[in-house]
Every structure is written in structure tokens, then in C-alpha cells.
VONUVO-138547 format. One record per residue: residue in one letter; x, y, z of N, C-alpha, C, O in turn. Coordinates in pm, whole numbers. Example, Ala and Ser with C-alpha at 12.3 -4.5 7.8 and 13.67 -1.06 7.14 Angstrom:
residu  n_x  n_y  n_z  ca_x  ca_y  ca_z  c_x  c_y  c_z  o_x  o_y  o_z
A  1319  -569  780  1230  -450  780  1320  -330  780  1424  -332  846;
S  1285  -225  708  1367  -106  714  1290  3  787  1341  114  804;
end
This chain:
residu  n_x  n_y  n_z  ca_x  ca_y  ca_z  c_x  c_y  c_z  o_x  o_y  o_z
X  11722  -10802  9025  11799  -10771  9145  11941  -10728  9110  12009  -10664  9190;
X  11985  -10763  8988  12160  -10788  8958  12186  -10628  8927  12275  -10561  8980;
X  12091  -10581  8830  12124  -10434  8788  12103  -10307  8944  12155  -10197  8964;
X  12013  -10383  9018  11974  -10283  9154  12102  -10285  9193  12176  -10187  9203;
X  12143  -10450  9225  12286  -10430  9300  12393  -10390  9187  12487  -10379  9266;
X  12434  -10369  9099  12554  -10283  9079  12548  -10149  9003  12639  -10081  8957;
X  12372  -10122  9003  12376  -9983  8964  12447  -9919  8808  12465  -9990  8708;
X  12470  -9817  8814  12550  -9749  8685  12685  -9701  8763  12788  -9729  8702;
X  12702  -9634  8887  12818  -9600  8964  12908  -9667  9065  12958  -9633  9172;
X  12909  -9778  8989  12966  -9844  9136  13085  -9816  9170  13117  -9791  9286;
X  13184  -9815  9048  13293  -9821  9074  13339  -9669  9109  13445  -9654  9171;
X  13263  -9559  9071  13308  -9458  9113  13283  -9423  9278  13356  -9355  9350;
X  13148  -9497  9315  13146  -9507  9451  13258  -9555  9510  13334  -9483  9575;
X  13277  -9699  9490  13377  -9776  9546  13519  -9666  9553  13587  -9641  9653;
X  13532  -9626  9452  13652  -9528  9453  13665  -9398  9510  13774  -9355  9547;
X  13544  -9325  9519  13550  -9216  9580  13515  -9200  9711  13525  -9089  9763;
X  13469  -9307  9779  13475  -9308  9941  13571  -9369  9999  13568  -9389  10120;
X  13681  -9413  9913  13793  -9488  9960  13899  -9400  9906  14015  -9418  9941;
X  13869  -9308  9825  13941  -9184  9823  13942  -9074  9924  14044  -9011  9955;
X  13788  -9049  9986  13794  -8967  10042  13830  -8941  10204  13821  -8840  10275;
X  13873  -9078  10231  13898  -9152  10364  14032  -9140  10437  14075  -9147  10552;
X  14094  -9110  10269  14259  -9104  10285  14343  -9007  10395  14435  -9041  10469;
X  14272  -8860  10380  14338  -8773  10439  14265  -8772  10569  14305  -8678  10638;
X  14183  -8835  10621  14134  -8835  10736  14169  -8943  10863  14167  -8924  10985;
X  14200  -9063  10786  14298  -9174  10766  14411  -9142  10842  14440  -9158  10960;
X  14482  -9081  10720  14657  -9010  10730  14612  -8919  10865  14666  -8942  10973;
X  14534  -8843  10855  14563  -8749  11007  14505  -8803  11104  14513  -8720  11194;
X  14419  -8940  11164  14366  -8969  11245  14510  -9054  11317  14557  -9034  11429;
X  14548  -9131  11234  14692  -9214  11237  14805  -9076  11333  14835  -9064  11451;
X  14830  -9018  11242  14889  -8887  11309  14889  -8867  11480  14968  -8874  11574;
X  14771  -8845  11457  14712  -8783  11582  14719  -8885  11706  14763  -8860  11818;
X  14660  -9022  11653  14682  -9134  11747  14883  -9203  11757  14934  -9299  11816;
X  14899  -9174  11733  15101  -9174  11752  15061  -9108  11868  15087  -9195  11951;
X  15012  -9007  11936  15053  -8968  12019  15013  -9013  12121  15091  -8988  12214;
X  14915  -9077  12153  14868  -9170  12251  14933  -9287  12265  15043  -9308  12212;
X  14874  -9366  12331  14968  -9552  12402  14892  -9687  12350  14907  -9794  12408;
X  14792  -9667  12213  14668  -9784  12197  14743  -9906  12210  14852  -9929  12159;
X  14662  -9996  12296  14711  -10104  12345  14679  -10220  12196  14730  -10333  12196;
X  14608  -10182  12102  14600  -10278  12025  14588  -10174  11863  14489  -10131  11806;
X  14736  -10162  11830  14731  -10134  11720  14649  -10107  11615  14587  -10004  11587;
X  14659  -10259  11537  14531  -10276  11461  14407  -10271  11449  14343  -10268  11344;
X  14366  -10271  11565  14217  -10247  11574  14180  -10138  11588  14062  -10113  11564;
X  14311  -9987  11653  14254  -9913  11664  14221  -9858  11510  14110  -9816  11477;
X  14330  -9866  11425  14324  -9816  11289  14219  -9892  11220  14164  -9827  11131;
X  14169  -10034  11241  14028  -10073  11196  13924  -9908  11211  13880  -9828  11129;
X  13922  -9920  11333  13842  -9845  11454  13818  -9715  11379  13713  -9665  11340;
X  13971  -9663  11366  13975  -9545  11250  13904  -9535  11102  13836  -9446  11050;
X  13942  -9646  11064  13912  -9611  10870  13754  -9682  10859  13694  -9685  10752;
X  13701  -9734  10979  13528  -9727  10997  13460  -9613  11010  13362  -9574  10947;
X  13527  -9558  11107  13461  -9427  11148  13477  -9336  11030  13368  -9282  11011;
X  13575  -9290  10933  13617  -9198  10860  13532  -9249  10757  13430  -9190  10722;
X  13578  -9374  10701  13495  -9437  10568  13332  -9421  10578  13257  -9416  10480;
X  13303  -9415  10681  13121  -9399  10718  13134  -9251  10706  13063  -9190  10625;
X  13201  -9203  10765  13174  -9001  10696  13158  -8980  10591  13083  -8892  10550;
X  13216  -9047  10531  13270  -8991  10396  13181  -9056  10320  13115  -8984  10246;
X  13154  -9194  10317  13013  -9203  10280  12903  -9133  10224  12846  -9126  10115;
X  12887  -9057  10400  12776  -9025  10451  12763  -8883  10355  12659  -8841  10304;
X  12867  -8836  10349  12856  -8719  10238  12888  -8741  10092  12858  -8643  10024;
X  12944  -8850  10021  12923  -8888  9925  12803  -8960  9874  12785  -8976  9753;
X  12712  -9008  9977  12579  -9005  9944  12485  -8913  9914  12377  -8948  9866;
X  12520  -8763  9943  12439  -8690  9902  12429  -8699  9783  12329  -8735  9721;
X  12569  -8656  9724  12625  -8665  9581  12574  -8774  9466  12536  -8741  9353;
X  12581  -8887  9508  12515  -8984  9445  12377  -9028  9453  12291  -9030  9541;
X  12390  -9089  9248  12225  -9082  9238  12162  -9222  9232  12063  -9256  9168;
X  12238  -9295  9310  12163  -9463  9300  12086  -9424  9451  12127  -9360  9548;
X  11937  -9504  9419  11878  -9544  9530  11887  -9656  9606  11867  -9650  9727;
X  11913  -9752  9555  11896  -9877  9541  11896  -9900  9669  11968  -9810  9711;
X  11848  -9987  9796  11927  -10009  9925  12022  -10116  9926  12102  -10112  10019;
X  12032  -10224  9833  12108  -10365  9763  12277  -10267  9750  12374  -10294  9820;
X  12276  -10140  9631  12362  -10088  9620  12417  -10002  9744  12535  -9988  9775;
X  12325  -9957  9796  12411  -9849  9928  12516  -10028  10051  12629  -10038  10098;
X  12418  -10104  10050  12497  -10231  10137  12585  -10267  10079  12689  -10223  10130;
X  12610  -10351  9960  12723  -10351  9880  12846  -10302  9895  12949  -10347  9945;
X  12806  -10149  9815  12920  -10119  9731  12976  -9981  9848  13095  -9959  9874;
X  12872  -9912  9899  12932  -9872  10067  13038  -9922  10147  13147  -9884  10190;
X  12956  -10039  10149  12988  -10110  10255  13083  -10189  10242  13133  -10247  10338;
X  13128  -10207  10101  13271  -10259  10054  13384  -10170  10078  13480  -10201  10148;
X  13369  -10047  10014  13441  -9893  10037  13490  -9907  10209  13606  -9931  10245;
X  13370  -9885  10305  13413  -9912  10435  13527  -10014  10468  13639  -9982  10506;
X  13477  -10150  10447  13557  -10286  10458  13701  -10254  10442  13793  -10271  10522;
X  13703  -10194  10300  13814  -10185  10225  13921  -10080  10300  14043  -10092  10296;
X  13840  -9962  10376  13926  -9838  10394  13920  -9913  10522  14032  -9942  10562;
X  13816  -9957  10604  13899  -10029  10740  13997  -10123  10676  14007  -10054  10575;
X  14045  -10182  10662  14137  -10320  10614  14258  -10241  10577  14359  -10286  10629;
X  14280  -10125  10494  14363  -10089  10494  14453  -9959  10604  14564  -9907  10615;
X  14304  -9956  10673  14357  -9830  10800  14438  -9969  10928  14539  -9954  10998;
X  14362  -10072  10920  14430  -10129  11027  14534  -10207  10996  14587  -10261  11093;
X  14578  -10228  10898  14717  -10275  10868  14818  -10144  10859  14941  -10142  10868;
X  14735  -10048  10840  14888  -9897  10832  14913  -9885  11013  15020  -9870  11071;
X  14755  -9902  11082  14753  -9872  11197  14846  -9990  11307  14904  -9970  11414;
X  14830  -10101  11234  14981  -10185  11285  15121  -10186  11283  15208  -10246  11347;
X  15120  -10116  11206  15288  -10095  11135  15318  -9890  11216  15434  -9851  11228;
X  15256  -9842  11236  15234  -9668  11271  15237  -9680  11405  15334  -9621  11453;
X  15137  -9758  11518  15073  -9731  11628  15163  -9800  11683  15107  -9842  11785;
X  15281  -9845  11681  15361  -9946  11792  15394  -9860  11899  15454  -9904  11997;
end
């Protein structure tokens, strides 16, 4: 089970969907300044879920693990990670 879950790419996963989140991130933030969100942080959660699952979603083509242990994981850490850090920018941005 140990090698399914961390594969040969993890860390480039982990890194490149939390790379690729950034500029979508930065301009979703942007864009929401201009509106009134009544709850900051959550909207930028709200944000770096939605973006981090795109980006994913097309860095999965790219990648060659099958595993489904690895897509929950190490995805789904990437997500965690790019929400956690969209909703703390999105607290400090969205006032």
C-alpha cells in the first residue's frame, strides 16, 4: 500500500499544483476586492479550492501515477494546502 501511496512523483505533484494555483489565486483575489464578501476567509478558502481542483484537473493529464491512494493524498494535500493559503491571503486582501 506504502509505495501506491507515495508513488515516484509526489513531490513534484505536491509542487506543481500548488504552483499552478498561484496566478489564478493572485487574480481571483484581484477580482474579488471588488466586491463586499461578507466573510473574508472563506471566500479565499472558496477560491484556492476551486483553482487548486483546476489545476489538478489538468495536471493530471500530465501525470503518470495511477494509483487512487496517490490521486487522494497527494492532490488532495496540494488542494488543502493552496486552500489554507488562499484563505489566509483572502483575510488579510478581502477586508
Amino acid at each position: 500500500i506504502l509505495p501506491e501511496m507515495v508513488g515516484q512523483t509526489a513531490a513534484a505533484c505536491l509542487l506543481s499544483v500548488t504552483a499552478l494555483s498561484v496566478v489564478p489565486v493572485t487574480l481571483g483575489l484581484l477580482l474579488l476586492r471588488r466586491g463586499a464578501p461578507t466573510r473574508p476567509g472563506l471566500t479565499g478558502a472558496c477560491l484556492g479550492i476551486a483553482t487548486a481542483a483546476a489545476a489538478a484537473s489538468g495536471y493530471a493529464l500530465h501525470c503518470t501515477e495511477d494509483s487512487p491512494l496517490f490521486f487522494v493524498l497527494w492532490y488532495g494535500l496540494a488542494i488543502a494546502i493552496t486552500a489554507g493559503l488562499a484563505a489566509l491571503a483572502g483575510s488579510r486582501l478581502l477586508r
